[in-house]
KEDO-504550 format. One record per residue (C-alpha): chain; x, y, z. Coordinates in nm, 2 decimals, always signed. Layout:
% KEDO-504550
+-------+--------+--------+--------+
| chain |      u |      v |      w |
+-------+--------+--------+--------+
|     A |      X |      Y |      Z |
...
+-------+--------+--------+--------+
END
This chain:
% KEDO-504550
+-------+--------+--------+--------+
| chain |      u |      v |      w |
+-------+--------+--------+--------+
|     A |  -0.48 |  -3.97 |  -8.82 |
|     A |  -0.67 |  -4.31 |  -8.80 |
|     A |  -0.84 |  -4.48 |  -8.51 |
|     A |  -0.98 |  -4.79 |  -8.42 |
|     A |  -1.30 |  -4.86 |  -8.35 |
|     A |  -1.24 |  -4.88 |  -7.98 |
|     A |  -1.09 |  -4.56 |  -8.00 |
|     A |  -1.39 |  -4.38 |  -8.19 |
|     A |  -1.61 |  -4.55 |  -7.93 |
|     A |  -1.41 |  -4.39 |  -7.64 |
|     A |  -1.41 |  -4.11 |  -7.78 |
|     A |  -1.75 |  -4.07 |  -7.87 |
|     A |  -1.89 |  -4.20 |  -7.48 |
|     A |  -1.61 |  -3.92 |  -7.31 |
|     A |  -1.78 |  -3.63 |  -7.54 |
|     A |  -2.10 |  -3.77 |  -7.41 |
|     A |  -1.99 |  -3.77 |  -7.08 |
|     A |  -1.87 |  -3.43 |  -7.05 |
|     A |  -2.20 |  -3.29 |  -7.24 |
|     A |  -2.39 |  -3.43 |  -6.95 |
|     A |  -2.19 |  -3.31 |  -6.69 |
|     A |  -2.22 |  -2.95 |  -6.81 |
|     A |  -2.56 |  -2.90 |  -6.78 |
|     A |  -2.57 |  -3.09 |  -6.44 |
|     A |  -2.30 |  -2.84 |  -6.30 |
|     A |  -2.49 |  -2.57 |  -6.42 |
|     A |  -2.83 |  -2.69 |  -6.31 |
|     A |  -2.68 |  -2.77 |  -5.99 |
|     A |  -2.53 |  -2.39 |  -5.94 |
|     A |  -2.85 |  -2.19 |  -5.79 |
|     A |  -2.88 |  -2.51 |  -5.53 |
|     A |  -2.49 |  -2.43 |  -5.42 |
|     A |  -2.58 |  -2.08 |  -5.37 |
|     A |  -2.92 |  -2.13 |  -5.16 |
|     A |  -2.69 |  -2.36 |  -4.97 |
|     A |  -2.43 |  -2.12 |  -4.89 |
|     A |  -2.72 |  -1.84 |  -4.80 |
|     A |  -2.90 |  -2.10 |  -4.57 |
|     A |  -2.54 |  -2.18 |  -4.40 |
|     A |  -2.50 |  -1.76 |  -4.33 |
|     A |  -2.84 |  -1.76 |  -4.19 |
|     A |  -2.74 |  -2.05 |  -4.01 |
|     A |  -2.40 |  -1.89 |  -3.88 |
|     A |  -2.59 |  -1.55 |  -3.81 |
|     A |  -2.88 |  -1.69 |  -3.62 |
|     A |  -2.58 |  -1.92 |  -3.45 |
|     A |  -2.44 |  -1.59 |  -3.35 |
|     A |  -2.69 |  -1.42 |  -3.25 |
|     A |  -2.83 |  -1.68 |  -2.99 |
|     A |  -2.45 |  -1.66 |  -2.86 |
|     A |  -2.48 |  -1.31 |  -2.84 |
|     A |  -2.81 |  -1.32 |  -2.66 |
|     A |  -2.69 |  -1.59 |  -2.40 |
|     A |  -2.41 |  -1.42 |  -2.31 |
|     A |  -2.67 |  -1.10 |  -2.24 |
|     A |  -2.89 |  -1.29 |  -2.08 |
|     A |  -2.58 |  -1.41 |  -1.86 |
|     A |  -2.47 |  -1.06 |  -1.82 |
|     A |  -2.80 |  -0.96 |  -1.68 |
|     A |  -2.86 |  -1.23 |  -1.45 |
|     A |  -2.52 |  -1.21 |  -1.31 |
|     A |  -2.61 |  -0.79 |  -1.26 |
|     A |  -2.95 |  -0.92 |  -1.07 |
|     A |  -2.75 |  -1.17 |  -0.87 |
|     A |  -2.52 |  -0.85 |  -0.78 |
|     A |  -2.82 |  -0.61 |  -0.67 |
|     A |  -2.91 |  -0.90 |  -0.42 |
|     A |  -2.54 |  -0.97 |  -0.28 |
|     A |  -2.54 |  -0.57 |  -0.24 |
|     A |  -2.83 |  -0.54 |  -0.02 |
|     A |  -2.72 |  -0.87 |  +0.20 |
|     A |  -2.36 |  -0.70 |  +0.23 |
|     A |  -2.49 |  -0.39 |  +0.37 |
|     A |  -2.32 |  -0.17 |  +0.14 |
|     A |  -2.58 |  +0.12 |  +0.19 |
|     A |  -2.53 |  +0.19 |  +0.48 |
|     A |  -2.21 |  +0.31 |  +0.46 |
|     A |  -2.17 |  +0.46 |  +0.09 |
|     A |  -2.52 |  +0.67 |  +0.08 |
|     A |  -2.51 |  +1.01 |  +0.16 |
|     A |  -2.70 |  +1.23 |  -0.05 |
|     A |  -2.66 |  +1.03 |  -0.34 |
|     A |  -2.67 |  +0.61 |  -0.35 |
|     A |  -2.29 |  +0.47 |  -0.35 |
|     A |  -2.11 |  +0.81 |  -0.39 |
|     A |  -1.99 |  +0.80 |  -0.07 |
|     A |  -2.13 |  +0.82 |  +0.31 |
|     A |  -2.12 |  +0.95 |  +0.66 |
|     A |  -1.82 |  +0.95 |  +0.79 |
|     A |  -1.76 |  +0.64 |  +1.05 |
|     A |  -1.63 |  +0.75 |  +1.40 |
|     A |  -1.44 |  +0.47 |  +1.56 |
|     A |  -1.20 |  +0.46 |  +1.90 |
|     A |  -0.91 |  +0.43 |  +1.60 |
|     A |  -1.00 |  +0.75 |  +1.42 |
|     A |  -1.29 |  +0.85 |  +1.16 |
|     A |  -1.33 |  +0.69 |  +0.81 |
|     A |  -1.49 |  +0.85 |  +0.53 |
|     A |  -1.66 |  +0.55 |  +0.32 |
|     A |  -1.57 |  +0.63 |  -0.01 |
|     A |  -1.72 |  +0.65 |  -0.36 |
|     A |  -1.79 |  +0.37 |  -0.53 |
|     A |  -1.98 |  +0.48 |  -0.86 |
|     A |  -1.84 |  +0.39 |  -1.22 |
|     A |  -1.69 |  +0.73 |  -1.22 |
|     A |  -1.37 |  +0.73 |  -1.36 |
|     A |  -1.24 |  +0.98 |  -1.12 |
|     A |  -1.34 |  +0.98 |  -0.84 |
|     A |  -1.55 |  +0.60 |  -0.81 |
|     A |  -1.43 |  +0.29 |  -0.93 |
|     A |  -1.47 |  +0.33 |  -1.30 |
|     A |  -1.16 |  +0.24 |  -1.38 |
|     A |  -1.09 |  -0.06 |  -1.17 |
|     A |  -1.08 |  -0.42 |  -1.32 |
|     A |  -1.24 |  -0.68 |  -1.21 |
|     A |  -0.93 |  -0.87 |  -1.07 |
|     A |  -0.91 |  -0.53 |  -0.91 |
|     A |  -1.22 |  -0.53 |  -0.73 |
|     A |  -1.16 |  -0.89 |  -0.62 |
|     A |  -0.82 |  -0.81 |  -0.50 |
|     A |  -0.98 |  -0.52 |  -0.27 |
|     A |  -1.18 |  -0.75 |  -0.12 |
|     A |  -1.02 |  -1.08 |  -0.09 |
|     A |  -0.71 |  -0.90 |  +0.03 |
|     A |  -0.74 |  -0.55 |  +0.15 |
|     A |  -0.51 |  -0.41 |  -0.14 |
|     A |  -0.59 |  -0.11 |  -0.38 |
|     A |  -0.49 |  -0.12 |  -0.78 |
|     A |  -0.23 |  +0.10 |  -0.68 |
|     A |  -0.11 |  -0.14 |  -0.44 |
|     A |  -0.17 |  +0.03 |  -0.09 |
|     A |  -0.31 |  -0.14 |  +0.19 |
|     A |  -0.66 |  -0.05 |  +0.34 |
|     A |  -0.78 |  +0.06 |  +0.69 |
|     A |  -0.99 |  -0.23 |  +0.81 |
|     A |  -1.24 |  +0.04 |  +0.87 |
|     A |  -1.35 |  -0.12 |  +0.51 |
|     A |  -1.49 |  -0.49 |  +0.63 |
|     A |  -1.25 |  -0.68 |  +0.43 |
|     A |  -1.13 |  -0.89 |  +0.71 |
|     A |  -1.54 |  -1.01 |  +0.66 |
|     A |  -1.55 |  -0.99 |  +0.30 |
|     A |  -1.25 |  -1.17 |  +0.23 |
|     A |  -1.51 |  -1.47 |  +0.26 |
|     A |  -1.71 |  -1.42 |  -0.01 |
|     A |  -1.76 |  -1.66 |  -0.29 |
|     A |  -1.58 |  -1.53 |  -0.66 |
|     A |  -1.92 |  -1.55 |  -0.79 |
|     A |  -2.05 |  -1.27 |  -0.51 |
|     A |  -1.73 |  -1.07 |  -0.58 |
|     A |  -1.84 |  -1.09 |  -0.93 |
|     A |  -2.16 |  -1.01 |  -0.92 |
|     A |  -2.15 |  -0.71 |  -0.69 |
|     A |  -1.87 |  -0.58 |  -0.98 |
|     A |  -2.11 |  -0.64 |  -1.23 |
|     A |  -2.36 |  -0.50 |  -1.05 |
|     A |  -2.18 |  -0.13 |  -0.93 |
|     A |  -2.07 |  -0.05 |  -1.28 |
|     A |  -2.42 |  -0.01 |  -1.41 |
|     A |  -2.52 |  +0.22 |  -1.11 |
|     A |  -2.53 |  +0.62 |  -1.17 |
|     A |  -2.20 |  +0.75 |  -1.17 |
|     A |  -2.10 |  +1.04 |  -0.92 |
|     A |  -1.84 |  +1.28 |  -0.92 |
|     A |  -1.85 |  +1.36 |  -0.56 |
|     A |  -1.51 |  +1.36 |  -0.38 |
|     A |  -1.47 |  +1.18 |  -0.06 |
|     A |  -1.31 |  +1.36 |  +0.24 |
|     A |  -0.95 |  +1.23 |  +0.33 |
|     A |  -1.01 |  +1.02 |  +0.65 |
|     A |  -0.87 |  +1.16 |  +0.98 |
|     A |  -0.69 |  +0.92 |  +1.15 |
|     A |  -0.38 |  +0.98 |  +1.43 |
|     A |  -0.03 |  +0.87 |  +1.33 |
|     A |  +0.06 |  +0.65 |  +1.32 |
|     A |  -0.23 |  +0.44 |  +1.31 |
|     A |  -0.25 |  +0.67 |  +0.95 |
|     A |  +0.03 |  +0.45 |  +0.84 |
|     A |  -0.09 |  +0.19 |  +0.60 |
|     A |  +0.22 |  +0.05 |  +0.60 |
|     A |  +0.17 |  -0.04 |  +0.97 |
|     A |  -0.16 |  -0.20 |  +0.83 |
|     A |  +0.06 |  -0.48 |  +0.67 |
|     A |  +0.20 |  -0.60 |  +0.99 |
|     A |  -0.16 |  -0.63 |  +1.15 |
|     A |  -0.26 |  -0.81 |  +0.87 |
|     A |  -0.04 |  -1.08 |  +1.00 |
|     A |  -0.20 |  -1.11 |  +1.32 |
|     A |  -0.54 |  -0.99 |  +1.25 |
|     A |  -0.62 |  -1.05 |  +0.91 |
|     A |  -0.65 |  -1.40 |  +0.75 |
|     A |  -0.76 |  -1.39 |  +0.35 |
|     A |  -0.97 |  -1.64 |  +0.18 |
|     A |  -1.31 |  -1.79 |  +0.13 |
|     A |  -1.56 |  -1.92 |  +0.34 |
|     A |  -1.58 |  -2.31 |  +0.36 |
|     A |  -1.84 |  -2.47 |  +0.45 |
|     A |  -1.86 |  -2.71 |  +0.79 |
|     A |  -1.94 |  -3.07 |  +0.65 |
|     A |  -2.09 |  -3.13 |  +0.98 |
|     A |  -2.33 |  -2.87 |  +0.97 |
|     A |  -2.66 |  -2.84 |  +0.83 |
|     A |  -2.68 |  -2.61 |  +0.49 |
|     A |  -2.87 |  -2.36 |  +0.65 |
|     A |  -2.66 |  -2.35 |  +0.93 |
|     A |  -2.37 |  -2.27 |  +0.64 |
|     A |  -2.57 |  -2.03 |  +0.47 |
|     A |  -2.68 |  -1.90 |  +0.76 |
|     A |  -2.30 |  -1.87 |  +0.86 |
|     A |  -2.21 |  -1.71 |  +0.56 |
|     A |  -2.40 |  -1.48 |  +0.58 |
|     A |  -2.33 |  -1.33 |  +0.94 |
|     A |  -1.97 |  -1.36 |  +0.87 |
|     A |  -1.91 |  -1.26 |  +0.50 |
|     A |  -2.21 |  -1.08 |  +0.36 |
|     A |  -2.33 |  -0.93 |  +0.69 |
|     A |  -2.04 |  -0.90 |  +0.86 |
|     A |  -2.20 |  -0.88 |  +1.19 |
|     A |  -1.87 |  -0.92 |  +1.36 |
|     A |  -1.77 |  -0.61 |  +1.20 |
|     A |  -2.00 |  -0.41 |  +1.45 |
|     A |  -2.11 |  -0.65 |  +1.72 |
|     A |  -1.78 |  -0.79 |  +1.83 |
|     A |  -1.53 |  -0.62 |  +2.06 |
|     A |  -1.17 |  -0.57 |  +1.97 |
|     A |  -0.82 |  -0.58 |  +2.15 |
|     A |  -0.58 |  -0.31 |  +2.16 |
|     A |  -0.50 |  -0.29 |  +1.81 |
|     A |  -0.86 |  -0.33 |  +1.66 |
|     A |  -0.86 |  -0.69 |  +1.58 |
|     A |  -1.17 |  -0.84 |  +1.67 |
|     A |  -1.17 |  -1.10 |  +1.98 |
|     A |  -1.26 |  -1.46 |  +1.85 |
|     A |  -1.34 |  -1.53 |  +2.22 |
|     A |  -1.59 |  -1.24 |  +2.23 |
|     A |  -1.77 |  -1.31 |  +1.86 |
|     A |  -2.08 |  -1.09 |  +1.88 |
|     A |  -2.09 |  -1.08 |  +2.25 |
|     A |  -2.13 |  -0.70 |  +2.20 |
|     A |  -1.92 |  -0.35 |  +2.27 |
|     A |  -1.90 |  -0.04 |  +2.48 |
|     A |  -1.76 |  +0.11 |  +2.14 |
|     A |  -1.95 |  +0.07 |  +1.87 |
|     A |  -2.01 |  +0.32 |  +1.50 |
|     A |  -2.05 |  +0.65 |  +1.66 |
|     A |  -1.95 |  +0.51 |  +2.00 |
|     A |  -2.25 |  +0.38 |  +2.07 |
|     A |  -2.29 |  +0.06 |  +2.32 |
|     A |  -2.35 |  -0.24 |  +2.02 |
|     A |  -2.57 |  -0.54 |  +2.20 |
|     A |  -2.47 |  -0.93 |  +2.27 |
|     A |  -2.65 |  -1.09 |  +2.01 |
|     A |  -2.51 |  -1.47 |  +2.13 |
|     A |  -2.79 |  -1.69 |  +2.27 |
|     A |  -2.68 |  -1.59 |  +2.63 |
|     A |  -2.98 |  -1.56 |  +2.88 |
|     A |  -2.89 |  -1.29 |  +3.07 |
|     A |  -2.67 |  -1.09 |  +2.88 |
|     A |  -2.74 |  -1.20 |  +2.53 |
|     A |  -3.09 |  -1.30 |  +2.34 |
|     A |  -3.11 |  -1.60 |  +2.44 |
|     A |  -3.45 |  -1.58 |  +2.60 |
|     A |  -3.57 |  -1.48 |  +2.23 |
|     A |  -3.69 |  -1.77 |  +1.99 |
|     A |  -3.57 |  -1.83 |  +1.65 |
|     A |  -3.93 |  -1.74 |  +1.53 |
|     A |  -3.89 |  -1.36 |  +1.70 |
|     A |  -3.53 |  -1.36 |  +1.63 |
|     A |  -3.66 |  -1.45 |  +1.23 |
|     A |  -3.96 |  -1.16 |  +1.28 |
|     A |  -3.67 |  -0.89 |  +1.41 |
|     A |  -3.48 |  -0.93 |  +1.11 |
|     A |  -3.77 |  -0.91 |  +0.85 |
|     A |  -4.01 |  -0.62 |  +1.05 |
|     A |  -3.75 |  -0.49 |  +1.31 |
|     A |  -4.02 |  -0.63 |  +1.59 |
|     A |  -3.83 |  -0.72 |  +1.95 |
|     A |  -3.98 |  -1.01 |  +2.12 |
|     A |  -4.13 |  -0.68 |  +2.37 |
|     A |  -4.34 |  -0.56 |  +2.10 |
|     A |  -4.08 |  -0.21 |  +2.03 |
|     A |  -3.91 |  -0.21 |  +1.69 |
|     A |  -3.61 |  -0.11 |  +1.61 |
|     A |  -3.51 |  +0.28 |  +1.50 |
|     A |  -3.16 |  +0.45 |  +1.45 |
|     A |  -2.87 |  +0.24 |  +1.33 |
|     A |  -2.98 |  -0.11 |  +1.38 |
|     A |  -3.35 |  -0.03 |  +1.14 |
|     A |  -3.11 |  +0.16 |  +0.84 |
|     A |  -2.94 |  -0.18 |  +0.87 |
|     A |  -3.23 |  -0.41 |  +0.91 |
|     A |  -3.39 |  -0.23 |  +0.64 |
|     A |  -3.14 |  -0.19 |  +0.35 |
|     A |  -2.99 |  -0.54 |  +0.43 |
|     A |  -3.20 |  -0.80 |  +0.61 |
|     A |  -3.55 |  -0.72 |  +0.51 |
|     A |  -3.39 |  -0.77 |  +0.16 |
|     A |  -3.33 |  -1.16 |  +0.22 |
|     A |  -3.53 |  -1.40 |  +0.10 |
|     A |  -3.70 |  -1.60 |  +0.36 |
|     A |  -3.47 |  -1.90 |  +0.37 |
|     A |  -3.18 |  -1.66 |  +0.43 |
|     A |  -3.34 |  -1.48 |  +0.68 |
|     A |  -3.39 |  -1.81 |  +0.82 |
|     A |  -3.12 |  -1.90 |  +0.79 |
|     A |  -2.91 |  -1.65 |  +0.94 |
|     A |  -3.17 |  -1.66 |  +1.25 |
|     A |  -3.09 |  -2.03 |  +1.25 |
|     A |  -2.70 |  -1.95 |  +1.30 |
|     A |  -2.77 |  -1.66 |  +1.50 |
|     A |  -2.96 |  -1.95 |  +1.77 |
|     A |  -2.67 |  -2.18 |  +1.72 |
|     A |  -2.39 |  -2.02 |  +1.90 |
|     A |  -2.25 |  -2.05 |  +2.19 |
|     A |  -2.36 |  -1.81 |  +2.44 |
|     A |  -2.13 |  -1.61 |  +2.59 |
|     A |  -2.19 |  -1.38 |  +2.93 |
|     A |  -2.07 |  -1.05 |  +2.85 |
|     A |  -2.22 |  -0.76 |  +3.11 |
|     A |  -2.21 |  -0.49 |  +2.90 |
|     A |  -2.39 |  -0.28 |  +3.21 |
|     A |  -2.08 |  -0.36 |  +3.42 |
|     A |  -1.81 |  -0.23 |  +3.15 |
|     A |  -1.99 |  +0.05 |  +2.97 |
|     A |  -2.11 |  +0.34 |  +3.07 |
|     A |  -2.48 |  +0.40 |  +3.18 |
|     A |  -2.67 |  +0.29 |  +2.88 |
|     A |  -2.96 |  +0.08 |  +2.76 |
|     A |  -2.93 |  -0.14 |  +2.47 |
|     A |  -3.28 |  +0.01 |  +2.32 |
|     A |  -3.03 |  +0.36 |  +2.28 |
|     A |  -2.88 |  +0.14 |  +1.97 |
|     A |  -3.20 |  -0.04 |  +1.89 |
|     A |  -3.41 |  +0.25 |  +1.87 |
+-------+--------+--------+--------+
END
């Protein structure tokens, strides 16, 4: 075969060509492969910041949790001899409740709830299984709560000690024992949903607000109710002749004469962190276990602010002397 010069000389530059590039791929070969081990390390190290973030979210959200526990009161009615796994039972004019367990235990807590499940209970009053609860659980207050508070209290129950202590069926008249029946006084006594905040108000007075009505559900206890238990708006914490245990539960509205209205928010602040009236007694019984596990635990701008609220309400007369029997408010107090 001949060739022309042209061709020899294209020839001879693509063999050169290809005898460079040979030793270049080659040379270039460990550099690929401490590229690819510095993009894993990258990846891993990637990863494991994820991993850590989403922990670090995890256990922030748990400490958020421990804190919307105390300021919902919830030990006051699940401890008995051990924390959460179940309490005392509650004796009310409508029959008496057993609080129930709410460990991680699978059996007999709430170890096998969801999330959405544990929201559900409290936004609406419904079980996983679908049955409707006796208000003598404060969902009608905790329906308020924020997601984020449903959350975290989730988060934080299923890392307590788990029990396998069995709570005691409730004992409760027919057919107030229907829960059935509990469906139709949801329509007239029960209405779901988050708190909002007033735009009008200051955001203590909100927090302050959210606190006595969702968290603390001081209505729960302080408020009297008509003939079906449903709580009278018109009466809201102006005290009852039948409170837990039947005890008399005291005005707590900013009315002089039958209320705390002579107290200022400084000693009302002082009663809720040291239990301390304005008379120099403190508190004992009931109202301490609740000022105790609850608000002791607030910071001081909740505290504050739930004293702040607390000031701001209307007062209301309500002579709980001339509609109960012989009793003195210091009987709850103390």
């Amino acid at each position: 075969m001949m060739f022309s010069a042209d061709s020899r000389c294209s020839l001879s530059c693509a063999s050169l060509i290809k005898a460079a590039v040979r030793p270049c791929r080659s040379a270039l070969l460990p550099y690929a492969g401490r590229a690819v081990r510095g993009l894993l390390v990258l990846l891993v190290l990637f990863a494991g910041q994820s991993m850590s973030g989403r922990v670090q979210a995890y256990t922030d959200l748990v400490e958020e949790g421990r804190y919307v526990f105390a300021a919902a009161g919830c030990v006051s009615c699940h401890r008995n001899d051990q924390t959460l796994a179940g309490g005392p039972p509650i004796v009310t004019p409508y029959g008496t409740y057993f609080p129930p367990n709410i460990t991680p235990h699978r059996e007999q807590g709430i170890g096998r709830w969801s999330e959405e499940d544990f929201v559900r209970a409290l936004r609406m009053g419904i079980s996983p299984g679908g049955q409707h609860y006796y208000p003598a659980f404060p969902y009608p207050s905790y329906t308020r709560m924020t997601r984020r508070d449903m959350q975290a209290l989730y988060a934080y129950l299923m890392t307590q000690p788990e029990s396998a202590r069995q709570s005691p069926p409730h004992i409760i008249p027919w057919p107030l024992s229907s829960r059935a029946l509990i469906s139709h006084w949801k329509q007239g006594g029960f209405t779901p949903g988050v708190a909002v905040d007033d735009p009008t108000r200051m955001p203590q007075w909100n927090r302050g607000a959210y606190l006595a009505k969702a968290l603390g559900h001081c209505g729960e206890c302080h408020t009297p109710r008509g003939f079906l238990g449903t709580p009278r708006s018109d009466r809201y914490l102006a005290g009852t002749c039948s409170g837990p245990e039947g005890l008399r539960v005291p005005n707590i509205t900013p009315d002089e004469e039958t209320g705390i209205g002579r107290w200022t928010t400084a000693e009302l602040d002082t009663f809720l962190a040291t239990g301390r009236r304005p008379d120099g007694c403190y508190a004992s019984g009931l109202m301490m276990e609740v000022l105790g596990t609850s608000c002791m635990q607030l910071t001081d701008y909740d505290r504050q602010a739930l004293a702040f609220y607390l000031a701001s309400l209307p007062p209301i007369h309500n002579n709980l002397d001339s509609l109960c029997a012989s009793f003195e408010d210091y009987d709850f107090l103390e």
